[in-house]
C-alpha positions, 0 to 999 in steps of 0.5 A: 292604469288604461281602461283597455286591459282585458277585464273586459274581455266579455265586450266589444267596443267599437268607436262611433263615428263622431269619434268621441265615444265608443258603442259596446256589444257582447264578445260572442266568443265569451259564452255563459255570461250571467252578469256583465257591467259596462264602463263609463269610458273605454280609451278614456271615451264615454261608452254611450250606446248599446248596439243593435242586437248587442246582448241578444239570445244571450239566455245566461244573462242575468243581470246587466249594469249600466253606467250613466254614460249610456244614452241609447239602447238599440233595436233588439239589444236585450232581445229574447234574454229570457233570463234577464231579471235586473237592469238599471235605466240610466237617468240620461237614458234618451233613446230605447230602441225597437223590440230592444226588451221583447221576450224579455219575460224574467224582467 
């Protein structure tokens, strides 16, 4: 089964230009997200960055999963998510962007 279907309608993948893996960031026509976990792959690629102001002023959201495929976190990813209580750190986690977290009181 593809990894494309719309269970992941709350996401938008976008293929980084090293066209091997894919970048992710909210749908922002899906409102109200308390949790969201992100796929090792989309289109069988590693999803491997969270982009700049990916999740930002996304109060609802809770909690968020991260597979180890992650690698960098952007500027201003989770900014102001005040309500973002629980996200897990990927071990090979190399790079965390500018204010990616700030305002992030809950966490």
């Amino acid at each position: 089964m593809s990894d494309t279907t719309n269970k992941y309608e709350e996401l938008i993948f976008i293929l980084n230009t090293d066209k091997k893996s894919y970048s992710v960031e909210r749908n922002d026509k899906v409102n109200n997200l308390t949790k969201i976990t992100i796929p090792e792959t989309y289109n069988s690629l590693p999803v491997t960055t969270i982009k700049n102001h990916a999740f930002s002023h996304c109060d609802s959201l809770e909690e968020i999963q991260l597979p180890n495929t992650i690698t960098k976190i952007d500027d201003c990813a989770f900014f102001f998510c005040y309500g973002l209580r629980t996200i897990n750190l990927p071990n090979n986690l190399k790079h965390i962007g500018d204010m990616a977290f700030t305002q992030c009181s809950n966490l």
